[in-house]
N, C-alpha and C positions, 0 to 999 in steps of 0.2 A: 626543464624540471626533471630531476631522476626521480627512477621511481622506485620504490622499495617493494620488491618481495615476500611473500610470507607462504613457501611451500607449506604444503596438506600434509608433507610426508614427514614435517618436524613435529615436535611437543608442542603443545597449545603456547601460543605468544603472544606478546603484544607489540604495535607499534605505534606510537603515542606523536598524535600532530596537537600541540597546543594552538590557543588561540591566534597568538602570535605567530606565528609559524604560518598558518591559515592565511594572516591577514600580509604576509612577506611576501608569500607562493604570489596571492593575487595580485598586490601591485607589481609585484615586477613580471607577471604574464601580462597583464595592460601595459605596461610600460617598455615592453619589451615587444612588445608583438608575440609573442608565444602561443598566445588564443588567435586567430587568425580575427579579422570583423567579418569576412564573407566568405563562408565555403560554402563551397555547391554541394548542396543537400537532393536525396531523392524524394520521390514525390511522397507529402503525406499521407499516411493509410487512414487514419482516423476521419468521420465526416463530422461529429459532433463529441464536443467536452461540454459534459455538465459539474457543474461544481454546488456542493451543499453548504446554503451559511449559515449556521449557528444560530448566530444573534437577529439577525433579520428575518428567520424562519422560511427559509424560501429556495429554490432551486434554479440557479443562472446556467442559460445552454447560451456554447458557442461554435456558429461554426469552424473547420478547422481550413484554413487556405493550402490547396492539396502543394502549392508552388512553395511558399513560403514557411511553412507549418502556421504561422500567426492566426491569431483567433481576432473575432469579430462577435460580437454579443448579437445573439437572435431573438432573445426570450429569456422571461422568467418566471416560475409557477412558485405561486405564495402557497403554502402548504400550513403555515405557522408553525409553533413548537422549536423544536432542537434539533433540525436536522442533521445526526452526527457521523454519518457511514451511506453511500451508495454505492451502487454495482448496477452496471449495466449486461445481460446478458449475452454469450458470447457467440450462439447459436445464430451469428444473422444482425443482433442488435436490436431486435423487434422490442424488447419491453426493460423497463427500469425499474430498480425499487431503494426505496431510503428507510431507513430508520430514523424513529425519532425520540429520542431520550426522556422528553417531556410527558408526549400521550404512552408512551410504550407502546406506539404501534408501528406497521410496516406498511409504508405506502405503495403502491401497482401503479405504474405509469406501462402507455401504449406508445410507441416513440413515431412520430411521422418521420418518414424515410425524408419526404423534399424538403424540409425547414427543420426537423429537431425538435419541434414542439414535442410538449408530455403534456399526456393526455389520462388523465385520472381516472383509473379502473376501481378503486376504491382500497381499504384498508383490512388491516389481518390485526388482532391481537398478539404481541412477542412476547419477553418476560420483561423484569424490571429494568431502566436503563439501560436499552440496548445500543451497546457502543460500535457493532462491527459487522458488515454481512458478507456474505460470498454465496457464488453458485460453480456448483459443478461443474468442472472446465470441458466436459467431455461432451452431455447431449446438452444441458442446463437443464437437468430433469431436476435435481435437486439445490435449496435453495438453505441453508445455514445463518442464523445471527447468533451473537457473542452477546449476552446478555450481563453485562459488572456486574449491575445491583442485586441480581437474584442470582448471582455465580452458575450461570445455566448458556448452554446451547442448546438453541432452539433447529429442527427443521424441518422443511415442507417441503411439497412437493408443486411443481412448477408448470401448471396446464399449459401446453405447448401451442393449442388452440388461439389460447384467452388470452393466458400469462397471468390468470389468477393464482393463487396459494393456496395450498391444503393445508392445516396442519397436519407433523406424522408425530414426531415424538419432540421429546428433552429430557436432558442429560444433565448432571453436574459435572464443570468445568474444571473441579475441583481448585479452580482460584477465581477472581476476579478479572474474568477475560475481557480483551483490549483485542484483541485483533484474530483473525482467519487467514491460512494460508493453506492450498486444498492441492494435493499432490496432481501433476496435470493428468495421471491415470485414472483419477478421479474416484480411487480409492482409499484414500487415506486424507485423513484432515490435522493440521497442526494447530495447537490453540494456545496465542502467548498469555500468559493471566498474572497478578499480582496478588501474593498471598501474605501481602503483610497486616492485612483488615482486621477486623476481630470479628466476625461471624465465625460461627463454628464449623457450619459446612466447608468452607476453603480447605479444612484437613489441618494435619498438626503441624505439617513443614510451615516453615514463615519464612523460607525463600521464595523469585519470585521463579518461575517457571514457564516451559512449553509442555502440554498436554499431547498428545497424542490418539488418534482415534482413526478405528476401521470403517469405512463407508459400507452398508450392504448396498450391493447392486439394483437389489429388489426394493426395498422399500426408503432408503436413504437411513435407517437405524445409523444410529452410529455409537461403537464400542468402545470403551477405553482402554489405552492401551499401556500408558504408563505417562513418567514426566521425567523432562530434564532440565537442570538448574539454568535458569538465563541470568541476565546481567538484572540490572538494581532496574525497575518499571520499564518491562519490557511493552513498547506502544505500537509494533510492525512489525510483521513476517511477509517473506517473498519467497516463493521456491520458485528455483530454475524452471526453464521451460523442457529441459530433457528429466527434472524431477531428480536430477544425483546429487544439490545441496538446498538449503535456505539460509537467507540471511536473517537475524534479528536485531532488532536497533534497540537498545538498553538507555532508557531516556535518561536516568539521574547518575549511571553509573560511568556516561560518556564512553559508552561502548559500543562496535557491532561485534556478534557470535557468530559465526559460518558454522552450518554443521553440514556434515557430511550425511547423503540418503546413501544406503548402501541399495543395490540392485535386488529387489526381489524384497527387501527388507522394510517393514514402514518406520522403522525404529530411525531416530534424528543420533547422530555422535558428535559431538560437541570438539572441532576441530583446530580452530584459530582465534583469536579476542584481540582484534584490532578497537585501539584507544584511540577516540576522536571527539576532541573538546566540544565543544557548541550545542549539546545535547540532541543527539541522534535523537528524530523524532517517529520518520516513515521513512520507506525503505520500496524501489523497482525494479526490478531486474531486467532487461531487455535480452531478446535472443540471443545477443553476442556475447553474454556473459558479461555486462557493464549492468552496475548496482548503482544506480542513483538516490543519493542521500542526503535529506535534507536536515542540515543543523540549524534547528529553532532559534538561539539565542543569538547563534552569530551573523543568522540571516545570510549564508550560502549555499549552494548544492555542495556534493562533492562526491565525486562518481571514482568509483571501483574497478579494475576488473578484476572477473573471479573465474578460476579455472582449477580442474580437478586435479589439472598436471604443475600448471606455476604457481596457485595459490594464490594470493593477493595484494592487489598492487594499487597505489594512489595514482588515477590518470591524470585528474585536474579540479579544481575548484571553481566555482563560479558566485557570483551575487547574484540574490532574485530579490523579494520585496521584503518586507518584517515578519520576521517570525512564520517562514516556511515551517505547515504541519501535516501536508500531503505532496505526494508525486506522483504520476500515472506517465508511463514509456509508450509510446507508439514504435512498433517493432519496427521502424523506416529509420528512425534515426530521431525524433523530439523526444521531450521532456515536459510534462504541463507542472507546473508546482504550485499551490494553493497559500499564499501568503494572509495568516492569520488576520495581523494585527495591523495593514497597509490595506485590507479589504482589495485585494488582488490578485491576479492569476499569471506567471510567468513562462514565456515560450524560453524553453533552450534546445539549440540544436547541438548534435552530436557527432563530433569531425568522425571519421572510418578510423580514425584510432581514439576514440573515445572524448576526445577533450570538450568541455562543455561552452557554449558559447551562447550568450543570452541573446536572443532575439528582439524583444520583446516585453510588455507589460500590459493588461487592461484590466480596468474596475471590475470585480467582482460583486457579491451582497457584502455585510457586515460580519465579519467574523468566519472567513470559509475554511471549512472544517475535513473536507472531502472532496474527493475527484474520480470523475472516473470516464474512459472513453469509449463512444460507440464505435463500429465499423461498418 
């Protein structure tokens, strides 16, 4: 497979993989051998994936097989409602929390280290339809949700005791936010949002945009900072784990946006617009600089790398189950991905130069909406 390029250092471009094109690449790496069936993986770092589903209201843990990455179903916590966004904290992995669309609240789970079980601390008030959460990658002092229906970010603060919630404040998002992506200095927050609504609060632009905002150290406040245009419903953001770009996945407009973090600077600059059919849903970045991305319609992965010196590059495609609309990376080398519409959860592993290799598949709830993994 070659791969094409797309240095940092040219004008903003595109490079445009059709459906076809997608569906080419993959039979003839199956048919060719090109995706290897068995590469020697190292050991899984992840102990438990919990996955949130929608329609069944509930929350499925699995454990992770440290040998193989593959998951094994241990549990499930009925919670009811929509559960549409979790985040496990990163501090250790001691506690979890979900949002749910339906009540507008934020649920606290306790996570037991030997099995995975969550364990119900109880619930917080957020704002209206809360689609997205995140917590501070640095102590998990602070804890963030993306509120669409009330165009608000919400955030509190994180007992490190308990792992209850405080509230501290909220903000306008100034769109209808989709998603959290939180600088790992744990100073700065991105927020993608969609401002083609007709509320008034969203502001005048009717493009969709990234929001931007300063984290206080002290209290989690957080400031606005400004916005920059994204692709057409933008649903994912990831920033690198050294914090010098993010990716955005542009759902209708079949895009991802690279933007560049400059050093010192929390301001996003909007770099490269690689075109990728299948509607870019969610979007993970692993240490190495590989972006795994899940296109919904075509039901494949299809991973990136991204680098501040080469720019951007197609490594490989893979198949997972129907209508992939999450992914979570384990920094060893898997992939978990959250298959909508097939009520499924898919293992891929990831050769040392990136290419994606499906492991795996097991039952999920009805409609899994989210992912995310303890350590």
């Amino acid at each position: 497979m070659r791969r094409t390029a797309t240095p940092f250092a040219r004008p903003p471009a595109s490079i445009l993989f059709s459906t076809f094109s997608i569906l080419v690449l993959l039979v003839s790496a199956l048919n060719t051998g090109a995706l290897p069936r068995d590469v020697h993986k190292p050991a899984a770092k992840g102990r438990f994936v919990y996955v949130a589903n929608t329609r069944s209201g509930d929350i499925s843990t699995f454990r992770v097989d440290p040998d193989s990455g593959q998951l094994s179903q241990s549990g499930t916590f009925h919670m009811g409602g929509q559960p549409t966004s979790l985040t496990v904290d990163p501090s250790g992995g001691q506690f979890a929390y979900a949002v749910d669309a339906q009540t507008n609240n934020i649920w606290m789970f306790r996570l037991n280290p030997g099995n995975g079980k969550l364990d119900s601390i109880g619930t917080v008030p957020a704002g209206f339809q809360p689609s997205a959460v995140a917590i501070d990658p640095i102590a998990g002092r602070f804890l963030m949700v993306a509120n669409e229906g009330s165009g608000t970010v919400s955030t509190f603060r994180i007992n490190r005791g308990n792992g209850t919630l405080s509230p501290l404040s909220s903000i306008s998002a100034r769109s209808r936010p989709t998603a959290i992506g939180i600088h790992p200095s744990g100073r700065y927050a991105y927020v993608t949002g969609m401002n083609s609504g007709t509320a008034p609060f969203f502001g005048a632009s009717e493009s969709d945009v990234v929001s931007m905002f300063r984290i206080s150290s002290g209290n989690g406040e957080l400031t606005y900072l400004g916005s920059v245009p994204a692709g057409n419903e933008p649903t994912a953001i990831a920033v690198s784990r050294e914090g010098n770009y993010a990716v955005v996945t542009n759902r209708s407009s079949d895009t991802l946006t690279v933007f560049i973090i400059p050093d010192e600077v929390p301001l996003l600059v909007p770099t490269v617009t690689v075109s990728l059919a299948g509607s870019p849903s969610s979007v993970a970045v692993a240490p190495s600089g590989l972006a795994v991305v899940t296109n919904e319609a075509s039901s494949v992965v299809s991973v990136f790398h991204i680098s501040s010196t080469s720019g951007v590059s197609l490594v490989g495609i893979a198949p997972v189950g129907t209508s992939p609309v999450a992914v979570a990376v384990d920094p060893t080398g898997y992939a978990y991905v959250a298959n909508q519409d097939s009520n499924s959860v898919t293992t891929i592993a990831l050769t040392p130069t990136g290419s994606p290799i499906p492991v795996g598949s097991v039952p999920a709830g009805e409609a899994p909406q989210a992912i995310a993994i303890a350590y």
